[in-house]
N, C-alpha and C positions, 0 to 999 in steps of 0.2 A: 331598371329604375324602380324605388321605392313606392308603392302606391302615400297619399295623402296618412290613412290610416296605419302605416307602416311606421313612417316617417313619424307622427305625432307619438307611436310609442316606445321608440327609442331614442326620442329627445328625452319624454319623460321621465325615459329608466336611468338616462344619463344625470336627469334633474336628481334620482333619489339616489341616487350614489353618490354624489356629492354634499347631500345634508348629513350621510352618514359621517364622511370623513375630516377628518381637519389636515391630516400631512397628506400630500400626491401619492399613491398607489397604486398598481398597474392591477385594479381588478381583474379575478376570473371570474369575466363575464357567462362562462358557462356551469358553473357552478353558485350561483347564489337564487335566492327564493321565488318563484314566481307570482309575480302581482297582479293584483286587478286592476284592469285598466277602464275607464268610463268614459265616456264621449258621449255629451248629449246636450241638446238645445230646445226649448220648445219657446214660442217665440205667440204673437198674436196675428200674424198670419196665417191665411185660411188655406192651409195646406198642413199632410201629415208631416210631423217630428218624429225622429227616430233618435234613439239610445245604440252606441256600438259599445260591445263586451269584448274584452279581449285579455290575455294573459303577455306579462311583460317579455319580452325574447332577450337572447343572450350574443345575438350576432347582427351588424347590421344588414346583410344580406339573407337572413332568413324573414319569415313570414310571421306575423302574428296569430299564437295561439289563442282560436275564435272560440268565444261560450256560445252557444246556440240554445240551450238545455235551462236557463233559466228563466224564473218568473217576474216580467218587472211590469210595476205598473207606477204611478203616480197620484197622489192625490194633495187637496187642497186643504184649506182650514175649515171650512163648512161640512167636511166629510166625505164631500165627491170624491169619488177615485177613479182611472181609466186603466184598463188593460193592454198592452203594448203588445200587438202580435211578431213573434219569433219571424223574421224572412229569409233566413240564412246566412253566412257569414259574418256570424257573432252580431247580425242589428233586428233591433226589434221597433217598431214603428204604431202611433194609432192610426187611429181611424178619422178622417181629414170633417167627418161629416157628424162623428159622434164627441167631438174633443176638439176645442181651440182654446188658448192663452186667452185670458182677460186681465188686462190692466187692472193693479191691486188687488189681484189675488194673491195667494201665498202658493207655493206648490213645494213639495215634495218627493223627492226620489225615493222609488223601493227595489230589492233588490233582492231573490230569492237563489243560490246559486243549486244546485243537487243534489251538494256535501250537506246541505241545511246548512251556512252561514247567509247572516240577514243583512245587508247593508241599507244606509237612508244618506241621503243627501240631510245637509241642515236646509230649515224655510227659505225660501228665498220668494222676495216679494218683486212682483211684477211691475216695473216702474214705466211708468212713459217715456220717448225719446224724441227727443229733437228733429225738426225736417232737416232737409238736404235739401239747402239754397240753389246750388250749383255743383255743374261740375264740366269740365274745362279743360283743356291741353296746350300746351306748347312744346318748343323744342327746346331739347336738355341733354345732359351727359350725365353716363355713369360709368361709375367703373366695374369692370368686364375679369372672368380667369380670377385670375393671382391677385388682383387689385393693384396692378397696372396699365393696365392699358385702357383706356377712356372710347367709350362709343356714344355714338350719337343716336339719339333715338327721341322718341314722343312721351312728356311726361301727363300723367293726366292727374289731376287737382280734384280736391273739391271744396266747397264751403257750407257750413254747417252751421244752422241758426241759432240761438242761445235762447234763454227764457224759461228755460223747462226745467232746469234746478241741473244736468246731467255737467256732472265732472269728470267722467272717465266716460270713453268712449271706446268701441271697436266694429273695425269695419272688415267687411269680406267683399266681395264682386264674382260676377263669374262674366266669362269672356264667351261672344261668338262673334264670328267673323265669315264671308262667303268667300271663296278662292275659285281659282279656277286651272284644270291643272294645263302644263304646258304642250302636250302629245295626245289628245282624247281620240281616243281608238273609234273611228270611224266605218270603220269595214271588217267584215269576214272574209276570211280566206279560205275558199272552197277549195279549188283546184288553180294551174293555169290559167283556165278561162273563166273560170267560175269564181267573181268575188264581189261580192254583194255588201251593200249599207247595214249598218247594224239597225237594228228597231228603236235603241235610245243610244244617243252618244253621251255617257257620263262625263261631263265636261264641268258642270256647275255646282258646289257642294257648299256647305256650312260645315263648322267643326265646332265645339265649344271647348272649354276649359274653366274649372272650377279653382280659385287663388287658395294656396295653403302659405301664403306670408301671413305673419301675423301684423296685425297693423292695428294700432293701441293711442291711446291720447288722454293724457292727462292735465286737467286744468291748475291742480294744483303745483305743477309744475315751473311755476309763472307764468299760466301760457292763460288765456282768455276762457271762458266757459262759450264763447263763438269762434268754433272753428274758420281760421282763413287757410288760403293756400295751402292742405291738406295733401303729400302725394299719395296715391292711389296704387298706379302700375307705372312701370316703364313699360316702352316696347320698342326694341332693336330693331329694327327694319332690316337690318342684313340674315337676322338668326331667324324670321320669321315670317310665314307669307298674308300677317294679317292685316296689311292697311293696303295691299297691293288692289282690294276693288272695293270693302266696307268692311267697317267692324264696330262692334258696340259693346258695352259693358256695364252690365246693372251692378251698382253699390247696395249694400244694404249696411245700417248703421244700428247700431245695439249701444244699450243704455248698458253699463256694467258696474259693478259696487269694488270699492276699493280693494278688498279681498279677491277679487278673480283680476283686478287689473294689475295685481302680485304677480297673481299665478300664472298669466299672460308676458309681462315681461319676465319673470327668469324663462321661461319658454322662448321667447325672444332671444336673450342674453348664449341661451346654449346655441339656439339654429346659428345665431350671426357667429358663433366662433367656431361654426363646421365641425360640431363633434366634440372637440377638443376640450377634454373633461378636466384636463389638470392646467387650460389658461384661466383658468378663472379662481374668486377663494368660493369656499363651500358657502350655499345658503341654504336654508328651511325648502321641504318641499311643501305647495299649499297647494291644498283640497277642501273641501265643501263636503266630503263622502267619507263614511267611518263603516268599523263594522257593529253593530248594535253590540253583539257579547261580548267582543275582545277589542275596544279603544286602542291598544299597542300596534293592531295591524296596519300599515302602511296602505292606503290607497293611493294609486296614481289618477290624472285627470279632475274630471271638472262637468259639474251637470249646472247648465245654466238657463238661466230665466230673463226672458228683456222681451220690450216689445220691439217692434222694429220700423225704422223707414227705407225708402227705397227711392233711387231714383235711377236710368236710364238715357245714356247719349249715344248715338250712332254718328259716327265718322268715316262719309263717303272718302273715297280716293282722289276727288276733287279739292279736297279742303288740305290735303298733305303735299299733293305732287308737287307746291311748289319752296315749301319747305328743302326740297332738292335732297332726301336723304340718299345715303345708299342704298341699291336696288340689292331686292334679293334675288336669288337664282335659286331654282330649285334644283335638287342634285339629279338630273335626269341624264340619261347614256340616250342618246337618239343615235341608230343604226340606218343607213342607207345602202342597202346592198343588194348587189346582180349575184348570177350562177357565176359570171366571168370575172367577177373581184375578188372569190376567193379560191388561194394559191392550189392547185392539185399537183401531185405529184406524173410523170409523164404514164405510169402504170394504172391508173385509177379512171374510173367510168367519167365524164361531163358530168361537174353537179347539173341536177333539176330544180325547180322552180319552189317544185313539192319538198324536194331534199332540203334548197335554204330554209323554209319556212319549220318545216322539219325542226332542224339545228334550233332552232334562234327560240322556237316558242314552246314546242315538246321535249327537247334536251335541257336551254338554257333560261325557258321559263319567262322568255324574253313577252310582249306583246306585239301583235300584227296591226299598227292602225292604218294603213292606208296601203293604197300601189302608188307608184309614180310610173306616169305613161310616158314613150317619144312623143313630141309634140308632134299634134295635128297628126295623130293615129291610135290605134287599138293595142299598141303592143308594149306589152311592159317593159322598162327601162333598170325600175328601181320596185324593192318590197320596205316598206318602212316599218322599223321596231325599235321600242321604247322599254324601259324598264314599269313595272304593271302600275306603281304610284305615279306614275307620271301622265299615264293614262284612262285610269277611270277613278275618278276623286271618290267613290264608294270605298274604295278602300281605305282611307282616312277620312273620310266626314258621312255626311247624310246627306242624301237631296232633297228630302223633306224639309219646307221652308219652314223654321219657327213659327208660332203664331205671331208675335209682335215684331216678326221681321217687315220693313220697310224700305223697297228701295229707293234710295236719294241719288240725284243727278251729282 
């Protein structure tokens, strides 16, 4: 799978091959120029902003080539500037404590690469942004694959207050959810007689998930400068194990200026047609990012500026079960097996206990979570094994509870 950062720069390579062209041609995507790519946001929230540098790639399955080696910093109209320190794969970030966005300021992007070419963003002034009234869910369909086949799942809304002057809007969220897996390995498996409780059973976990849909709103559109019934996310209940005990999702809502809410829909317009570079006619690629010497060079991406709101809903698994969706199932192998269940040839030694456990967990990598005894005695019947995600949620989440986790009945 494509990471976020991936993903955002092969739509974009795709955006500027099509402002090149006017008739369909089957580019050699490995033969043409490599660009610059910019990813950055700095917002008036008290937390650090980070800038990603990256060069355009020529495969969808390869990696993006990351600039690490460059000097970028930002400054305002007054003069201020801030330093953006290098952290590795191609992002560089401030300092949360020395640098935050103020509403109606101006800021600017700078851009030092190694070769000595200078890049800047144009000004972009920091505007204020409208609350987040609400935000809400019911049940809904969409279409699933091929876009035939219709699922059922939970849509979640929101509505967005007017009054603040904002005609284009864009929003992002990030998702967590607590799961629990279905086999939590319970015991160690010493010997025969030897099998002992483990010291934690990983059984309870959170996961999150960061949205790379692009999700845009325009009031010029005929649509209201107050956001109603906005949708958010879907979530599949069958593809998914995140409403099976709580989950929750903070929105965050950006004020954005007609020029990036361009350059957000064709970004749109490519992702929704999966690629597919010759369904569409060519459009302009837009950017905010030049190179100071040479105006002719092409930048790809987008440095942006907006203040931001936020708002926060948690949906226990009380509030869905009766919506009646499909359950999900998690794809787990659970194994119940004696020495005497599996088949030996009439040449060969009696498996051992130590043998099965052997097989299952040192060959086939399997997990030990439990014995099962004869009832009403000491003697083992059955050795239980599960595949290892099934059995300690460490392996896909955390058990460290978020700070603003809350659980709801």
């Amino acid at each position: 799978m494509l990471n976020s950062g991936a993903k955002f720069t092969i739509i974009l390579t795709l955006i500027f091959l099509l402002s090149r062209c006017i008739d369909p041609y089957a580019p050699k995507l490995d033969g043409y120029e490599s660009l610059l790519v910019v990813e950055g946001l700095i917002t008036d929230e008290n937390s650090s902003y980070s800038v990603k540098l990256s060069r355009s790639i020529g495969a969808q399955d390869a990696s993006p080539e990351v600039i690490s080696d460059a000097r970028v910093y930002i400054t305002d109209e007054t003069g201020g500037s801030v330093y953006l320190n290098s952290t590795g794969n191609g992002k560089y970030k401030t300092d949360s404590i020395q640098f935050r966005g103020i509403v109606g300021k101006t800021y600017i992007l700078h851009i030092e690469t190694k070769e000595g070419n200078f890049y800047e963003s144009e000004p972009y002034k920091m505007e204020p942004v409208a609350g987040i009234d609400s935000i809400y869910y019911g049940r809904d369909e969409n279409l699933g694959e091929n876009g035939t086949v219709i699922n059922e799942g939970l849509r979640i809304y929101l509505d967005s207050k007017g009054g603040s002057g904002n005609k284009y809007f864009r929003w992002d969220f990030e998702e967590t959810w607590k799961f629990k897996v279905p086999n939590p390995k319970k015991y160690d498996y010493v010997n025969e007689t030897i099998i002992v409780p483990v010291p934690e059973i990983k059984e309870y976990c959170y996961k999150q998930s960061k949205s790379d849909e692009i999700l845009i709103y325009s009031a010029f559109e005929g649509h209201s400068d107050q956001v109603k019934s906005q949708p958010v996310a879907f979530i599949d209940p069958k593809e998914s194990d995140r409403l099976l005990l709580q989950y929750s999702i903070l929105v965050k809502q950006y004020s954005i200026s007609s020029k990036e809410y361009e350059f957000w829909y064709n970004m749109k317009q490519i992702n929704e047609k999966g690629g597919d570079i010759f369904a569409l006619q060519p459009f302009p690629i837009v950017s905010n990012i030049h190179n100071v010497n040479n105006s002719a060079e092409r930048i790809l991406g987008y440095f942006q500026v907006s203040a931001v709101k936020e708002k926060r809903i948690f949906i226990p698994f009380s509030n869905v079960v009766g919506m009646n969706f499909p359950n999900y199932r998690y794809p787990c192998k659970r194994i119940e097996m004696a020495p005497k269940d599996y088949p030996r040839s009439l040449y060969s030694p009696p498996l051992t206990w130590d043998d099965l456990y052997e097989m299952y967990c040192i060959t086939s990598l399997y997990y030990f979570v439990e014995p099962r005894y004869v009832p009403a005695s000491t003697m083992l019947e059955k050795l239980v094994f599960t595949t290892p995600e099934c059995a300690n949620c460490e392996l896909t989440g955390t058990r460290k509870k978020p700070d603003f986790w809350i659980d709801l009945k």
